[in-house]
Steps between C-alpha positions, in 0.01 A plus 500: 500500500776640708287771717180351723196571356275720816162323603420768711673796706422408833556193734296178530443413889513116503452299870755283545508201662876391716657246281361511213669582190355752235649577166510866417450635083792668386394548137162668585312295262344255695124493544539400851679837647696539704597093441639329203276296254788426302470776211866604557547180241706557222634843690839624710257491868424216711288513793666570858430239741384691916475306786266650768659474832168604726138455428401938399399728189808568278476790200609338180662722281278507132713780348845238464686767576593469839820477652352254805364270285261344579357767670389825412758815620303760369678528131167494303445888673800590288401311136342674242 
């Protein structure tokens, strides 16, 4: 699996919390969107590791194909 599977075509809003550390899916497979569950086993992806700085809502990208990862920058308006 070299291309991320797409959970869904829009972004996940997650509240953060300052210093905690959340570990974003980059395969798309896990049940647990948009967070790793460790399906990417076995594959070329590994999860990426975000650090919340303040306390606020984020948008979690669920498409894997943005460019601000972990966030969403719009790219799922553009997929198929």
């Amino acid at each position: 699996m070299s291309t991320a599977h797409i959970p869904q075509k829009s972004p996940l809003p997650v509240d953060v919390e300052a210093g905690r550390k959340y570990f974003w899916c980059s395969c798309g497979k896990s049940n647990r969107q948009p967070f790793c569950d460790g399906a990417h086993q076995g594959t070329d992806f590994l999860p990426l590791t975000y650090t919340a700085e303040t306390t606020r809502t984020l948008y979690f990208c669920a498409c894997k194909h943005t460019r601000d990862a972990p966030l969403c920058d719009g790219s799922h308006n553009s997929l198929d």
